[in-house]
Residue frames as a rotation matrix with the C-alpha (Angstrom) as fourth column:
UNK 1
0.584 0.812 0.000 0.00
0.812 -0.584 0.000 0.00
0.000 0.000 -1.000 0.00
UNK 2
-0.412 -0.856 0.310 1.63
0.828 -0.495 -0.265 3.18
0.381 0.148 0.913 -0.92
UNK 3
0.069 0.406 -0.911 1.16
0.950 -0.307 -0.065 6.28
-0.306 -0.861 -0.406 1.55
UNK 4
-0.336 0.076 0.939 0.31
0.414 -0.884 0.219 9.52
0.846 0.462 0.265 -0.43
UNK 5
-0.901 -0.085 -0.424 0.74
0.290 -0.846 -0.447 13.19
-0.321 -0.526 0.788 1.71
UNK 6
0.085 0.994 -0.067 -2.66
0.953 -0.101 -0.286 14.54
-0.291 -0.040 -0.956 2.05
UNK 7
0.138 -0.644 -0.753 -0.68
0.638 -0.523 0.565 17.93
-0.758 -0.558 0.338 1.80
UNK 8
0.712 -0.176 0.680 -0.56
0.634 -0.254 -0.730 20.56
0.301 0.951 -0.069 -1.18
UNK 9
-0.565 -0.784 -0.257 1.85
0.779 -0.403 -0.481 22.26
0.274 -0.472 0.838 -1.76
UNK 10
-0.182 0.121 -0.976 1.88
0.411 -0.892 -0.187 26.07
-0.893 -0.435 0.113 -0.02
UNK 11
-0.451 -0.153 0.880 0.75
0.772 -0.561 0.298 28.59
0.448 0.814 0.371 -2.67
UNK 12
-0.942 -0.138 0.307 -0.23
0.038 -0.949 -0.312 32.10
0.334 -0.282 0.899 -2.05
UNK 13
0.188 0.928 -0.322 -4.52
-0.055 0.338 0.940 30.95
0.981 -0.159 0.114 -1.67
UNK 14
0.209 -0.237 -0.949 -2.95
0.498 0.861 -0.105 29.05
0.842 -0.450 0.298 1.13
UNK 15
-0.777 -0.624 -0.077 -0.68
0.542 -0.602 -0.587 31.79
0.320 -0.498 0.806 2.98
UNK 16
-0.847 0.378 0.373 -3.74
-0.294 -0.919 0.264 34.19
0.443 0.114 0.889 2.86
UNK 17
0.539 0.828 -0.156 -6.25
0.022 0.171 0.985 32.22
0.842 -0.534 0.074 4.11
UNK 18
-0.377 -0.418 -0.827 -3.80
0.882 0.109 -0.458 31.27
0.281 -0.902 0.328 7.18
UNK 19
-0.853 -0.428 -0.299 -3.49
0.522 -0.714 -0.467 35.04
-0.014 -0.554 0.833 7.81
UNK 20
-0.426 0.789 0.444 -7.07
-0.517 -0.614 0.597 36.09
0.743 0.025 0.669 7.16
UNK 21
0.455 0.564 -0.689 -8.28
0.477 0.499 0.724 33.54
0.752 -0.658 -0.042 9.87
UNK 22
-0.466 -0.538 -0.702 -5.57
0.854 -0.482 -0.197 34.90
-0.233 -0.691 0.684 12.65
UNK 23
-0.890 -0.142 0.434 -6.81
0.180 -0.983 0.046 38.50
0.420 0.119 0.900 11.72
UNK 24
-0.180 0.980 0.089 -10.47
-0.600 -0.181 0.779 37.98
0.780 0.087 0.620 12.03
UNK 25
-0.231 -0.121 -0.965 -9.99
0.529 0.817 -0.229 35.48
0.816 -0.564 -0.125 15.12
UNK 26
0.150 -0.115 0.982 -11.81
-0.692 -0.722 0.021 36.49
0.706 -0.682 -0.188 18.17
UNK 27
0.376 -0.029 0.926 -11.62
-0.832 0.430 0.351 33.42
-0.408 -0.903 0.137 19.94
UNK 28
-0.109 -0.536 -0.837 -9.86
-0.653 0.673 -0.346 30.25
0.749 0.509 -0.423 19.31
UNK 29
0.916 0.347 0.199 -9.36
-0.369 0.542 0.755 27.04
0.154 -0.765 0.625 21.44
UNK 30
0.173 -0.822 0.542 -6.34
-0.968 -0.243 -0.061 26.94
0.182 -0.514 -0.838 23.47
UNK 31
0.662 -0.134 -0.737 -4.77
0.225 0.974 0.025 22.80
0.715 -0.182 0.675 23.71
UNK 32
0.119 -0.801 0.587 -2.55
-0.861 -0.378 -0.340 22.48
0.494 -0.465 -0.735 26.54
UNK 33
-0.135 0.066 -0.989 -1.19
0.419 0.908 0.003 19.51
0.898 -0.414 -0.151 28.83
UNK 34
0.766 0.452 0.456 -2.37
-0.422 -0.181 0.888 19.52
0.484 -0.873 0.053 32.15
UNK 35
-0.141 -0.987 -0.075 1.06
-0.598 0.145 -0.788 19.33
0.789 -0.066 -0.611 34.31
UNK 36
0.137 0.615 0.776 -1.21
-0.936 0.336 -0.101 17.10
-0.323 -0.713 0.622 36.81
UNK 37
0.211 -0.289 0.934 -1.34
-0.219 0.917 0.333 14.13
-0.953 -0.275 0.130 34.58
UNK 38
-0.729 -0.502 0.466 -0.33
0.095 0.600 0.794 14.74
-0.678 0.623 -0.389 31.05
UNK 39
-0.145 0.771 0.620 -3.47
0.935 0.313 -0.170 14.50
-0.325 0.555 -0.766 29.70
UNK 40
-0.903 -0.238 0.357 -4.53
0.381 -0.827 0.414 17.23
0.197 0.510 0.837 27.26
UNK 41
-0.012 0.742 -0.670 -7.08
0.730 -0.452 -0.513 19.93
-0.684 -0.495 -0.536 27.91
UNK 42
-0.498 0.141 0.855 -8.94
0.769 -0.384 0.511 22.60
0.400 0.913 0.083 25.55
UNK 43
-0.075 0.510 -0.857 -10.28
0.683 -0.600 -0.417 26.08
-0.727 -0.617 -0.303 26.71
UNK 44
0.347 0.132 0.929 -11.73
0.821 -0.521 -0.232 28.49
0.453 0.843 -0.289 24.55
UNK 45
-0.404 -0.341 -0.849 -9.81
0.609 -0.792 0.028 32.03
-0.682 -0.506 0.528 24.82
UNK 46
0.740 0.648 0.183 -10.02
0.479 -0.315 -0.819 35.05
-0.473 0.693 -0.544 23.34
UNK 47
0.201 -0.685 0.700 -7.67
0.969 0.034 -0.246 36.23
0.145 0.728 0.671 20.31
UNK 48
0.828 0.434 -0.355 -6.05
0.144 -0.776 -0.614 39.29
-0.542 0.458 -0.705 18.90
UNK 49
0.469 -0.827 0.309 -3.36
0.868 0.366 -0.337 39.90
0.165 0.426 0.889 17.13
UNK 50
0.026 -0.689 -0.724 0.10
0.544 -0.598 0.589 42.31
-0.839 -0.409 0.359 18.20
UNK 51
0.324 -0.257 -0.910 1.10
-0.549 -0.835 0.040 45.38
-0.770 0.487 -0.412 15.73
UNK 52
-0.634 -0.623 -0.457 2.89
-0.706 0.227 0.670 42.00
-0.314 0.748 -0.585 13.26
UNK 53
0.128 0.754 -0.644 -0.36
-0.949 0.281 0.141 39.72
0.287 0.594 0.752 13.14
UNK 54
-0.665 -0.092 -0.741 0.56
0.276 0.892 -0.359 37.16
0.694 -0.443 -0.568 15.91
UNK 55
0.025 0.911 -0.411 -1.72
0.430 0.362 0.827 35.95
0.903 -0.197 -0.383 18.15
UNK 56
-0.886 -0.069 0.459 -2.10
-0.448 -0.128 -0.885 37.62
0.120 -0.989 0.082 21.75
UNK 57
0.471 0.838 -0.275 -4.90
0.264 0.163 0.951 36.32
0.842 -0.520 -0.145 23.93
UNK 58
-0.465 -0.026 0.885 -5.14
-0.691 -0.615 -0.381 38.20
0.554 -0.788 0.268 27.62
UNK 59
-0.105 0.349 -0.931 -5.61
-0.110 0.927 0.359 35.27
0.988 0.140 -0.059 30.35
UNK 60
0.695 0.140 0.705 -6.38
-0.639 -0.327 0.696 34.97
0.328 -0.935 -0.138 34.15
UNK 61
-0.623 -0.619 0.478 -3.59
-0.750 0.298 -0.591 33.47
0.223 -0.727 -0.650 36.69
UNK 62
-0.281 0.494 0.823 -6.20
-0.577 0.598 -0.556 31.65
-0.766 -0.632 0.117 38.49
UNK 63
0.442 0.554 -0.706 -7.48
-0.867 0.466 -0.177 29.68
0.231 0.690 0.686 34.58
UNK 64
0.445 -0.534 0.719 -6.01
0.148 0.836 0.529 25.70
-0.883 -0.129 0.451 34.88
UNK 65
0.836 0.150 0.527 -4.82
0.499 0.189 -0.846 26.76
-0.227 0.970 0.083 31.54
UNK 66
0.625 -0.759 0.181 -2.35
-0.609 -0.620 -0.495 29.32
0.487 0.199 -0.850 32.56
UNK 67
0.673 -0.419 0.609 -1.23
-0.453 0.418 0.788 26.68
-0.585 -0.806 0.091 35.05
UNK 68
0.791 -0.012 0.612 -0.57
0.332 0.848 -0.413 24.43
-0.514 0.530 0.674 32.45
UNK 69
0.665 -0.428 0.611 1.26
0.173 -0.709 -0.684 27.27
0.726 0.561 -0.398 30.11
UNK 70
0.634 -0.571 0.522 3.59
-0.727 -0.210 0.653 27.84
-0.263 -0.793 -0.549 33.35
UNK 71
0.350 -0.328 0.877 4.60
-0.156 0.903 0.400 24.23
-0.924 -0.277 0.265 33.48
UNK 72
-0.567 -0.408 0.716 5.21
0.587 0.410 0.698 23.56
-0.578 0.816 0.007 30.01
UNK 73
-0.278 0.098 -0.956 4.71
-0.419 -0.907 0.029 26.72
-0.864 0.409 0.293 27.40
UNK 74
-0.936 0.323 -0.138 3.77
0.005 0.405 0.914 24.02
0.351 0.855 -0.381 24.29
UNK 75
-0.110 0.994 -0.005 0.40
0.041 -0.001 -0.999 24.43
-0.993 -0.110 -0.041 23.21
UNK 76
-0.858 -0.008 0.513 -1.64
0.504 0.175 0.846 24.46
-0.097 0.984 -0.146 20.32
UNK 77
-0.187 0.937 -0.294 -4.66
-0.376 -0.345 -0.860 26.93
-0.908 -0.050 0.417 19.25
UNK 78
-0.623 0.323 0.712 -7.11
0.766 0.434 0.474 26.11
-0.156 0.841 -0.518 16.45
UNK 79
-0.483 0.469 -0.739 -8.84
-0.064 -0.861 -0.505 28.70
-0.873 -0.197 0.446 15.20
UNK 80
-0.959 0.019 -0.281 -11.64
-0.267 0.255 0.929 29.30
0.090 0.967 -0.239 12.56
UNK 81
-0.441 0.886 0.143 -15.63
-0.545 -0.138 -0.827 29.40
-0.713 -0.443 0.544 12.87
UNK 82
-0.640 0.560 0.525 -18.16
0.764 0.531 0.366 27.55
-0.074 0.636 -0.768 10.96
UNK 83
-0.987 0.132 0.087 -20.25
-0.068 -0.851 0.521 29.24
0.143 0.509 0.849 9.07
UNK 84
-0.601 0.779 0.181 -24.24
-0.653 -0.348 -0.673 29.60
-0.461 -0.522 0.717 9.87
UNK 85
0.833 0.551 0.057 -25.21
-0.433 0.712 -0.553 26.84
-0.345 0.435 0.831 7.15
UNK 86
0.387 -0.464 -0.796 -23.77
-0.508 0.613 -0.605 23.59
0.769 0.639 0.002 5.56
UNK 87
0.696 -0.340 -0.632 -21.68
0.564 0.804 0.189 20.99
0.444 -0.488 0.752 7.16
UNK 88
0.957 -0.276 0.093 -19.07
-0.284 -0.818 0.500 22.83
-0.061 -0.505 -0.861 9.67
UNK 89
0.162 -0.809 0.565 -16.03
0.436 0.573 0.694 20.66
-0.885 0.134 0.445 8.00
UNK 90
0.252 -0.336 0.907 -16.32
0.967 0.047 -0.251 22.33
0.042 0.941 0.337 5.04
UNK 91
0.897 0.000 0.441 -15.33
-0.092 -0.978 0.187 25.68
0.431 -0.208 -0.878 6.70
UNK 92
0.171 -0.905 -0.388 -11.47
0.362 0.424 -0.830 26.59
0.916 0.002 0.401 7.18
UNK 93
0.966 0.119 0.229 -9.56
-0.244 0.142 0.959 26.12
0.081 -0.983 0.166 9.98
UNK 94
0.091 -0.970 -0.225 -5.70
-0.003 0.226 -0.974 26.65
0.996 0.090 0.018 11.39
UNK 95
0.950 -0.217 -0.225 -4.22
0.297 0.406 0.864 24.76
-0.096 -0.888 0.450 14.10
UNK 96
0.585 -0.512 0.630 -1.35
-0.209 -0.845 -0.493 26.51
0.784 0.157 -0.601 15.32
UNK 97
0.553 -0.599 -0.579 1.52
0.811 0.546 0.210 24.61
0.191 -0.586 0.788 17.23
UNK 98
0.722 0.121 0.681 3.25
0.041 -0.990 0.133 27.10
0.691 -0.068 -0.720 19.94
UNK 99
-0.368 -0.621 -0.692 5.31
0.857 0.063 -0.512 27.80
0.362 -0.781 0.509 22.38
UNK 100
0.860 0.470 -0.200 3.56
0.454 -0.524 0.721 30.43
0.234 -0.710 -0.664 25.45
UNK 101
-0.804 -0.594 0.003 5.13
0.455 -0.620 -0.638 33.48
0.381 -0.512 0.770 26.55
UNK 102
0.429 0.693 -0.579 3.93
0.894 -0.420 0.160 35.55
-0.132 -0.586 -0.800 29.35
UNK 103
-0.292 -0.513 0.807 4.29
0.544 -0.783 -0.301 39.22
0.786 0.351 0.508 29.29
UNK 104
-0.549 -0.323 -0.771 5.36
0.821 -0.033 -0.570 40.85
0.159 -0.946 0.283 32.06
UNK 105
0.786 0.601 0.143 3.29
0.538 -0.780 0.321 44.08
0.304 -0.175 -0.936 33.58
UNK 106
0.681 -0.601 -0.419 5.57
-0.009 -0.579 0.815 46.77
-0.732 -0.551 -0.400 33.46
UNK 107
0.031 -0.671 0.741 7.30
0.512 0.648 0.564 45.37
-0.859 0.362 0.363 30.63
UNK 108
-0.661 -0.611 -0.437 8.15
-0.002 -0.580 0.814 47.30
-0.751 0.539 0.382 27.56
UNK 109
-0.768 0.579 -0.272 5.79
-0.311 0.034 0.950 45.74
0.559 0.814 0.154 25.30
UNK 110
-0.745 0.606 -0.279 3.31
0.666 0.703 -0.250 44.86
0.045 -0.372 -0.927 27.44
UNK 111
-0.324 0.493 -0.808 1.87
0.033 -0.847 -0.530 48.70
-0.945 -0.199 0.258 26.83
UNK 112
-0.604 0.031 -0.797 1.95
-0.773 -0.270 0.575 48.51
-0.197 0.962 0.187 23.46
UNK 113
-0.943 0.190 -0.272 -0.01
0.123 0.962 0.244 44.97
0.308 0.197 -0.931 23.52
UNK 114
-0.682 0.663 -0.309 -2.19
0.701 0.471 -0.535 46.21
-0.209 -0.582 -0.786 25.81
UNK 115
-0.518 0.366 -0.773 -3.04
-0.233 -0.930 -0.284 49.11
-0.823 0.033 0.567 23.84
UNK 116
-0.750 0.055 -0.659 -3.54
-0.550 0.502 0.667 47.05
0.368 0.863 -0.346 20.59
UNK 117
-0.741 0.593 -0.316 -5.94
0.582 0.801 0.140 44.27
0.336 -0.080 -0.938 22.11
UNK 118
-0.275 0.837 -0.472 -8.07
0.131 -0.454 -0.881 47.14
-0.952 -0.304 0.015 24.29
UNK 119
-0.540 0.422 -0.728 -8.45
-0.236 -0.907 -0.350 48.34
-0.808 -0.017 0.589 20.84
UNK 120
-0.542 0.249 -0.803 -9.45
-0.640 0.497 0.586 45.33
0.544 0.832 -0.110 18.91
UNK 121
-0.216 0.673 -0.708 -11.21
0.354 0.729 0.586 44.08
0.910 -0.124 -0.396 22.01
UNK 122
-0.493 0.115 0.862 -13.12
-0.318 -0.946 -0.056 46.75
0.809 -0.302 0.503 23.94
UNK 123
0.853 0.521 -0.013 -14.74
-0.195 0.343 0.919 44.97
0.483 -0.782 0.394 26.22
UNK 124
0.309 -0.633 -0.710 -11.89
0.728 0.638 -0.252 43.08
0.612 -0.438 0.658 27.30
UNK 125
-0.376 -0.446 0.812 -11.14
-0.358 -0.738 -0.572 46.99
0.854 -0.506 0.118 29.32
UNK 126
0.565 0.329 0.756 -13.44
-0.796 -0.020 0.604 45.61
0.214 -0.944 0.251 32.32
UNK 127
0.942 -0.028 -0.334 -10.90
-0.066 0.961 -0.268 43.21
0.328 0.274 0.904 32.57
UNK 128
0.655 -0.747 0.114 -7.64
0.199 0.026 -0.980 43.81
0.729 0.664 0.166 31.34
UNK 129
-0.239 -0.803 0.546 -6.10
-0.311 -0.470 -0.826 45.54
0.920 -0.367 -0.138 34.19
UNK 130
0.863 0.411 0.295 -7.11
-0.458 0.391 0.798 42.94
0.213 -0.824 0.525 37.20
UNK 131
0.016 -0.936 0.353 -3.75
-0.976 0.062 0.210 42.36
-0.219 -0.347 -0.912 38.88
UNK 132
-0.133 0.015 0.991 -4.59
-0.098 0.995 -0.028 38.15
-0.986 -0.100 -0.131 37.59
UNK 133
0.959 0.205 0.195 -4.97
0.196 0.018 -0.980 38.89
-0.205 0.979 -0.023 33.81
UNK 134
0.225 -0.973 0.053 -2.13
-0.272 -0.011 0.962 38.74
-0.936 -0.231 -0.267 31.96
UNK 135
0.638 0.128 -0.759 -1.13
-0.764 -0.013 -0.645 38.89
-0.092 0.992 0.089 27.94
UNK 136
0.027 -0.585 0.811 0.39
0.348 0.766 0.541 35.72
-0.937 0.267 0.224 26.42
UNK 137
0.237 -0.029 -0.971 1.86
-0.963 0.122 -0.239 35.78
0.126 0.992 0.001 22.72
UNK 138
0.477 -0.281 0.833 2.83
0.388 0.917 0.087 32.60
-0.788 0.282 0.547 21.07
UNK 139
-0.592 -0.608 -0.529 6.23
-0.784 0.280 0.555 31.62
-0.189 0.743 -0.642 18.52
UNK 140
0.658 0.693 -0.295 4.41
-0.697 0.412 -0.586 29.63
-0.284 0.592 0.754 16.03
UNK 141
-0.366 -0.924 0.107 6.28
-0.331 0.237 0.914 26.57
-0.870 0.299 -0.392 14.67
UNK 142
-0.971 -0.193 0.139 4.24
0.095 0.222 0.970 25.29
-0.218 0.956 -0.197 12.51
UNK 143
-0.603 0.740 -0.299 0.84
-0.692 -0.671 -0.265 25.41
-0.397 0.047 0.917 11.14
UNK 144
-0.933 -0.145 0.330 -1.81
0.037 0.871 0.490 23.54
-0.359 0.469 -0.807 9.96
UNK 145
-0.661 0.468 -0.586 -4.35
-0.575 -0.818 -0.004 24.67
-0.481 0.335 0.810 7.63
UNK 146
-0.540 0.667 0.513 -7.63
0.734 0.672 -0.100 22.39
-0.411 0.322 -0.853 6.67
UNK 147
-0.887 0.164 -0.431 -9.42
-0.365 -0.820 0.440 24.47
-0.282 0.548 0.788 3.82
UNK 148
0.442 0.828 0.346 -12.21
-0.763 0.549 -0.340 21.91
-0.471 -0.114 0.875 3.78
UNK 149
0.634 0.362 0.683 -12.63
-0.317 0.928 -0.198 18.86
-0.705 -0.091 0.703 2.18
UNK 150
0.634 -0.429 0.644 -9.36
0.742 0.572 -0.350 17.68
-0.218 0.700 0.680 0.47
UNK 151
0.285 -0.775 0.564 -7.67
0.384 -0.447 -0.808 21.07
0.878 0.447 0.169 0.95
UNK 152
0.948 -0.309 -0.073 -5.06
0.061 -0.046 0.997 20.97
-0.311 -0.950 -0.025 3.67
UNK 153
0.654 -0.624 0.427 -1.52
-0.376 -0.759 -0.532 22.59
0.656 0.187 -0.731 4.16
UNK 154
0.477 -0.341 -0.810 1.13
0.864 0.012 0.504 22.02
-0.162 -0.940 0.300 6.32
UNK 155
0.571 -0.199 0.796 2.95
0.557 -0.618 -0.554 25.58
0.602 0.761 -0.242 6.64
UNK 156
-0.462 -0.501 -0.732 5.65
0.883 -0.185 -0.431 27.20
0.081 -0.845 0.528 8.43
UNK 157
0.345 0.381 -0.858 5.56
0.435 -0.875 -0.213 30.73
-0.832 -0.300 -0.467 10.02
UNK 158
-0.732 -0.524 -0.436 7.35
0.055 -0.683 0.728 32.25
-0.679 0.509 0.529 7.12
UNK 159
-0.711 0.567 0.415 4.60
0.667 0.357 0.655 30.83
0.223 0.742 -0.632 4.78
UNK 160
0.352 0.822 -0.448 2.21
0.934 -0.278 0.224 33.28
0.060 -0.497 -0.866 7.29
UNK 161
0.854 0.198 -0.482 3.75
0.227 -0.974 0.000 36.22
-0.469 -0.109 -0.876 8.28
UNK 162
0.632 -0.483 0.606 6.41
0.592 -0.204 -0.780 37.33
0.500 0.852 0.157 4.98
UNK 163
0.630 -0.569 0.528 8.48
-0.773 -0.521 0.361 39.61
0.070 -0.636 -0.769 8.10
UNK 164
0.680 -0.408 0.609 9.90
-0.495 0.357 0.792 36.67
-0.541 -0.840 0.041 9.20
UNK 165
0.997 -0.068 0.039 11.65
0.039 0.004 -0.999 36.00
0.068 0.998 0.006 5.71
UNK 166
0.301 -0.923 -0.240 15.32
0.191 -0.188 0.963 35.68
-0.934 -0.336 0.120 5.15
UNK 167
-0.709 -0.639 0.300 15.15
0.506 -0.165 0.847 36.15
-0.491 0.752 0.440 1.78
């Protein structure tokens, strides 16, 4: 039995959808291990994206999720909504493999984040500044992009955000 890559290749369709889901993302679901027993765990956060179009989400101390993100800073978000009609598989969707930083209060960029998300997520102001909230970004390694049915990606960060380019 020969084992054919479900994969196309990356083409520019491909790159853009990635980055039009991350823009338009208010919420996403957040994968972490639980540093209890291993076992994985999913919480829905909410999104935005920093001044280059990575993800920030703004999270409480006290979630079992930030625990988790302490202990061990791999995670994965999936992001991407079904639409109001049809089957909710044919609607795309990118799973983002991470690595969790916290950002300090007080911290250089942590004004400039927190001006950016207040202003792509106003509400989030009755919030934001409770001494237990706290901005996470994420270093993307890779990506995985399901365009519906038969069209899936695998794609790095360069393939997403064209900054991170060496050539």
């Amino acid at each position: 039995m020969t084992k054919t890559d479900p994969y196309r290749p990356v083409d520019d369709t491909a790159c853009q959808m990635a980055r039009d889901l991350i823009e338009n993302a208010t919420f996403g679901a957040l994968a972490v291990l639980r540093p209890d027993t291993t076992l994985p765990s999913v919480s829905r956060v909410a999104l935005a994206t920093d001044d280059r179009g990575r993800p920030v989400t703004l999270i409480s101390t006290l979630a079992d999720h930030t625990r988790a993100l302490t202990t061990n800073p791999a995670c994965a978000l999936l992001i991407g909504e079904p639409g109001n009609t049809g089957d909710p598989l044919t609607h795309p969707r990118l799973t983002l493999h991470a690595n969790a930083q916290f950002v300090a209060k007080g911290a250089e960029k942590h004004a400039a984040l927190r001006a950016r998300y207040l202003s792509l997520r106003p509400k989030a102001k009755l919030y934001a500044d409770f001494t237990d909230f706290g901005f996470v970004t994420f270093t993307i390694s890779d990506a995985i992009l399901n365009g519906g049915f038969g069209k899936a990606w695998r794609l790095a960060p360069t393939d997403i955000w064209t900054d991170q380019r060496t050539t």
